[in-house]
N, C-alpha and C positions, 0 to 999 in steps of 0.2 A: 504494500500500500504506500502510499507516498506522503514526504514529509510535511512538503509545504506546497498548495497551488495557489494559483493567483485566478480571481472571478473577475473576465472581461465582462462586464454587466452595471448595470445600476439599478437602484431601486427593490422593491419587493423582489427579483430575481434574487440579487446578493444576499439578503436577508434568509431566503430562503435553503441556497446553498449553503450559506453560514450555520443555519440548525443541522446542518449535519454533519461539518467537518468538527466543528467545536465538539458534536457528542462522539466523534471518532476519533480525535485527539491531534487532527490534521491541522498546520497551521494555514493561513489561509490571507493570502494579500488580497487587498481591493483597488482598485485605482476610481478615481475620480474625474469629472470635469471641475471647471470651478465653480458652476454652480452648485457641485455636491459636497463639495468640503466639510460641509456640517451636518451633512445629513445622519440620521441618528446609528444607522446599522455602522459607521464606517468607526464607532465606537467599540466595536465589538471582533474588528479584525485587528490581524496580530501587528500589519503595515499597512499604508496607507499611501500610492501614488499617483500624484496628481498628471493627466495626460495633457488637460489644457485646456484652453475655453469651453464657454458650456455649449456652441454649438456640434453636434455630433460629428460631424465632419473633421471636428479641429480636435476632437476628443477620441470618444468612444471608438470611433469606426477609422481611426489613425493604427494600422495594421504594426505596424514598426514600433511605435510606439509602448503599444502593447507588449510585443515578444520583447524590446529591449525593458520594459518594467519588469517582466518575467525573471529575466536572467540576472538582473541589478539585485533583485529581493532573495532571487534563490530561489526562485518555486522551478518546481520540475515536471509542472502540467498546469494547463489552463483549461478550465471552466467556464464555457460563454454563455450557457442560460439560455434565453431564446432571447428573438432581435440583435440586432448590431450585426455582430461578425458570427455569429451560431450557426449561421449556413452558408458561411464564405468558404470556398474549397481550396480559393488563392492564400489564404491564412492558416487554413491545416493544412498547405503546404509548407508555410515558413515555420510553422509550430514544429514540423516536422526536419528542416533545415539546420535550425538552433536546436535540434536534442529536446524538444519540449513536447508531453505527451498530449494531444490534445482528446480531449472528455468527451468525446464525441465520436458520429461514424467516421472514417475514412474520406478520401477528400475523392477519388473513386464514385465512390458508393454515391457520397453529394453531389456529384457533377452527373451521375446519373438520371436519381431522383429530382435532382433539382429543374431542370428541365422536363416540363409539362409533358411534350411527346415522348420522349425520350422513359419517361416515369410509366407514363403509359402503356408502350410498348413493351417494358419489363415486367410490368404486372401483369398484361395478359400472359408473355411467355412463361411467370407465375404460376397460373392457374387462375387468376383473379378475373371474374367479368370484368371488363370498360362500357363506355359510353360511347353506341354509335357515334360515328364521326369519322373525319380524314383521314388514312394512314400514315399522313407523313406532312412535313409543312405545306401551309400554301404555299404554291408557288405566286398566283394571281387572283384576280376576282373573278374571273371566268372560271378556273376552277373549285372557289368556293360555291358558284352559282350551281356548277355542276354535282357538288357531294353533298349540298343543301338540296336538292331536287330529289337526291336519293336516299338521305337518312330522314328528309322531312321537315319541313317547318313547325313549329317556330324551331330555330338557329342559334347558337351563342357562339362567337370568334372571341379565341381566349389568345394572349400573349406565351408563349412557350417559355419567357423568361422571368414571367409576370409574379404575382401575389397580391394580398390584400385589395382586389378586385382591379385593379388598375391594369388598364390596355384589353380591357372587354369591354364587349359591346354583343345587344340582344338584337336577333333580328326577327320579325315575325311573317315576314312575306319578302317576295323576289326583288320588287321595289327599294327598299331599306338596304340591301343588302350590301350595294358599294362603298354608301356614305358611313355603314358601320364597319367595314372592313379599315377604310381612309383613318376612321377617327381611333379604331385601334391599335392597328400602327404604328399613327402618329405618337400617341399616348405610349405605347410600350418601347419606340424606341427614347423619347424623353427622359421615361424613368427607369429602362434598364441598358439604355444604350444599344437594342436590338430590339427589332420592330417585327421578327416574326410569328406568326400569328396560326392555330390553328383549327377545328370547327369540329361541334360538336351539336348534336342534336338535345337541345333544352327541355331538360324535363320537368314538367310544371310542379309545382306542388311539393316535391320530393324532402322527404327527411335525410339532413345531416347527419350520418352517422360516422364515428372513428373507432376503432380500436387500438391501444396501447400494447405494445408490442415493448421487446427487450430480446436483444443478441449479442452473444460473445463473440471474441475470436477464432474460437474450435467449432463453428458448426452450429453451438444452440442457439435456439429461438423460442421463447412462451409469448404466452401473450395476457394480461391482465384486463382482459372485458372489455366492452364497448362504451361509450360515450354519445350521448345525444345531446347533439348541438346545434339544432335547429333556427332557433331563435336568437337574432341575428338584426344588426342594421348594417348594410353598405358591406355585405359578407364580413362584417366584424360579430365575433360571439360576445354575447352577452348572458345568459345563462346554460349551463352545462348540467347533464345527468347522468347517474346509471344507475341500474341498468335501463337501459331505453323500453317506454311505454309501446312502442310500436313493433317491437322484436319480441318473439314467442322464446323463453328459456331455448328451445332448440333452436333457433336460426342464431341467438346469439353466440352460442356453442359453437355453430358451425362457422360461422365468422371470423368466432375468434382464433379457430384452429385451422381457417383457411390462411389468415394472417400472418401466423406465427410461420406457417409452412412455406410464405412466400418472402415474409424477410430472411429468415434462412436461406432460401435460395436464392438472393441478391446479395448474400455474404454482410448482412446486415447486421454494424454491434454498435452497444450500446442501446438508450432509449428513444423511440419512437411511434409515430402514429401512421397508420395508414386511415385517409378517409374516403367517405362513401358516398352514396347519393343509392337512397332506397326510393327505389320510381314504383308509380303506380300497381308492377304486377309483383310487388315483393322482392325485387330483384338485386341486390346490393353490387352495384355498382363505382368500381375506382375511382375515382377524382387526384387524389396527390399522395405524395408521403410527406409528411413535414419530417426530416431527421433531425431532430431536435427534442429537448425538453417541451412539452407544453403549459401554456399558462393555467392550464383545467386540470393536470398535473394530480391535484390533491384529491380529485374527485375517485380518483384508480385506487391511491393511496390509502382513504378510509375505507375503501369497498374490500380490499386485500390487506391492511396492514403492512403491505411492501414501500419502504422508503425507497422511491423509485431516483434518486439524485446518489445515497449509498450503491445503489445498482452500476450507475455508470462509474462510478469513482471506480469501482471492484474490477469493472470489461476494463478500463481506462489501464488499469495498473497490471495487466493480462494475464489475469484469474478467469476463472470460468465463472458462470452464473453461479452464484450459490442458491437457488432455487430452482425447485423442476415444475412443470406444471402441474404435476399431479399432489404437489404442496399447496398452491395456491387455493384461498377458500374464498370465496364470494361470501362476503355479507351481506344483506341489509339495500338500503338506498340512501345514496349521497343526490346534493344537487350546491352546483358552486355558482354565488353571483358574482361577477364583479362590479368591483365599486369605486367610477369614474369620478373624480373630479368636471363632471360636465353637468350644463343641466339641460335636461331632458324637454323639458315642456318649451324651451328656446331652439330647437332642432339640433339639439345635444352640443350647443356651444360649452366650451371647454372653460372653466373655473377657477383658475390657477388663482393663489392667495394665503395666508397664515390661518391653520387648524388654530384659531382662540379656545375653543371647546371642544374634548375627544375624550368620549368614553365605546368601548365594543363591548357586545352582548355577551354573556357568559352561555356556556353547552353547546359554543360550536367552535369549531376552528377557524382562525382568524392569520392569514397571511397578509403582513403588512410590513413595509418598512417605515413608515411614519408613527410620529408620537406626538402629542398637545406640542402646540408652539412650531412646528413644523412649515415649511415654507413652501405650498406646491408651484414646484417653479413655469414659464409657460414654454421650455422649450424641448417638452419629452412626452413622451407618452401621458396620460393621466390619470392613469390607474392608481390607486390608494391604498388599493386592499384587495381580498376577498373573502365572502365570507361562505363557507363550506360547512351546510348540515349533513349528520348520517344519523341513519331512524332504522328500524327493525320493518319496515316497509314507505314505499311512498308519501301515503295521506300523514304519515305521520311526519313524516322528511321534511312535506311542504308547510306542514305545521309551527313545526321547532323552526323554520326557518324565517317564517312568518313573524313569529315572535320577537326572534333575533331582531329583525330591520326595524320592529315596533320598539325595540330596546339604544338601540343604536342611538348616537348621538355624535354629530358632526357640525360644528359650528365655524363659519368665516368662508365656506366654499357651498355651492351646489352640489348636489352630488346624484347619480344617478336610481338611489335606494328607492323613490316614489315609483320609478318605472317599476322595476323589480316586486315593489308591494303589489301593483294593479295586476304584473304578469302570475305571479302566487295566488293572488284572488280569484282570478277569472276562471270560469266554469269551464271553455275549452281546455285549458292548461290541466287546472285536475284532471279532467276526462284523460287527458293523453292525447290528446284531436287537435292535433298543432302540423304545421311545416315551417316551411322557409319563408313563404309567401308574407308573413305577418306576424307584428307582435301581441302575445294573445293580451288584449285586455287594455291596447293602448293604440292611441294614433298619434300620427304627428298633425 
């Protein structure tokens, strides 16, 4: 296991990697921008290195900066959490360069996955269904006209280099088709510096689904249950569950054992997600792998007891899994919100400002890196927290959870707890009669 690593990350990531190097006895560098200097977790690591101003460019996602803080402090592996550098394959190459082990898959493995077709193409060779659609990039709009005609309208042109919905565009009929093609494009080579684009037939209505996966070096693969993550603004999640309302114990089985069998055979280690899109005839369909930690993370964790961040550290320092699947025990039901600094009823304008009053609810698990007096800065993410109930069934889950938000108290910021109380209240959301299309219980 190793001595000391350094968490390229900020925020509730660090915090969160920090509960579990402290209880392993790992020491553990942070680095900072300057916005973060005083933020409360960077109290709790063992160094402290500043990378540079707070915007992420001049900070966080400064690759060199990072490995040369690595080597200065001594640490002998980094830790990227999810966001920034978590999916750079150019940076688990240099991680790799400098002797430094990085926590994560293979830069391989990422240059795979990471690439939408490319991701695609592996999971069917998998064994995994996909989503009609293109074989291979567009070349032109003529041939998007063409495998639009044969998979079907309505249409989605997704970026192959893309995420967080950016360089997609919907199209519902032949007309539309150009002017979405142009504006995808244009949009995905903007933001990823590559503008190609591929197509897929849009399936309406469809449930979010993921499964949590975990692989070593030698071969093994488990996988720790499903996640439903349907409920979403601007495909960003906003509340997370398991086990999923809309999967029968058996399909989730088989998911989950379809999963494990295919990051295995993409030579897949460390922690991961593969997701889904369950379309109308039951069908669980691929969409991506994130190879990463995810932010819904803790939902897996109460459902199994598996500290899934000990996991990677374990692949990281090249041990085998020390769990098999036929250890793993499903509990219960979780559900995790998060809890933005934005407020909701303004089309989720973002909050940033000093927490004057913080108290969290007691009986649920609360992932946070801020404390009273805290400064939510305006140029990062805005997430604050999460809060994660687990109950001996659902009704109960939404229950305790309910509670929780009615307990909460957050004063000097908006924050997005009122959505969350309306999505827990609402009569489709008990039911389990939700998708993507809509938040249950709330409009904008």
């Amino acid at each position: 296991m190793f001595r000391r690593i350094l968490i390229a990350n900020r925020g509730e990531v660090v915090k969160r990697v920090l509960d579990t190097t402290r209880r392993l006895g790992i020491e553990a560098v942070v680095v900072v921008s300057e916005a973060d200097r005083d933020a409360p977790y960077t109290q709790l690591a063992d160094e402290v290195v500043c990378l540079g101003p707070a915007p992420s460019a001049k900070s966080y996602l400064r690759r060199e900066a990072v490995i040369q803080a690595a080597i200065q402090t001594g640490a002998t592996a980094i830790h990227p959490g999810w966001g920034f550098l978590s999916e750079d394959p150019l940076f688990v190459d240099l991680c790799s360069q400098h002797g430094l082990s990085f926590i994560g898959p293979s830069a391989h493995v990422m240059r795979l996955m990471g690439r939408k077709l490319g991701a695609k193409q592996a999971a069917r060779a998998a064994g995994l269904d996909v989503i009609p659609g293109s074989p291979g990039l567009l070349s032109s709009v003529e041939e998007a006209r063409v495998i639009a005609e044969e998979v079907g309208y309505p249409v989605i042109l997704k970026a192959d280099a893309g995420g967080g919905g950016r360089g997609m565009r919907f199209c519902h009929e032949p007309a539309g088709l150009e002017d979405a093609f142009n504006m995808a494009s244009a949009e995905a080579q903007a933001a990823f510096g590559n503008g190609d684009l591929y197509l897929e037939r849009y399936l309406t209505g469809g449930r979010h689904i993921e499964v949590q996966v975990l692989g070593d070096a030698f071969g093994n693969a488990i996988h720790l249950g499903e996640r439903e993550c349907s409920i979403q603004r601007n495909h960003q999640k906003l509340l997370e569950e398991s086990p999923s309302p809309a999967l029968s114990p058996e399909a989730a089985r088989a998911a989950g054992e379809r999963s494990a069998k295919a990051a295995a055979a993409i030579g897949y280690r460390g922690a991961g997600t593969i997701e889904y899109l369950l379309d109308d005839a039951g069908v669980l369909r691929f969409m991506e792998m994130n190879a990463r930690l995810q932010v819904e993370h803790p939902v897996s964790e109460l459902r199994t007891g598996v500290d899934l961040v000990e996991q990677q550290l374990r692949v990281a320092a090249n041990q085998p899994l020390s769990i098999t699947q036929d250890e793993i025990e499903f509990k219960g039901h979780a559900i995790e919100v998060r809890l933005n600094a934005e407020d909701p009823s303004e089309g989720f304008r973002p909050s940033p400002g000093t927490l004057s009053a913080l108290s969290w609810p007691e009986g649920i698990r609360v992932d946070t890196h801020v404390a009273e007096g805290y400064t939510v800065p305006p140029h990062y993410d805005s997430l604050i927290a999460k809060l994660i109930a687990h109950a001996p069934d659902r009704a109960a889950c939404i229950e305790k959870l309910q509670t929780a938000l009615g307990q909460l108290k957050v004063d000097g910021v908006k924050t997005t707890a009122p959505l969350h109380l309306a999505v827990l209240q609402d009569a489709s959301f008990k039911a389990g009669d939700y998708d993507t299309r809509a938040i249950p219980g709330w409009s904008e």
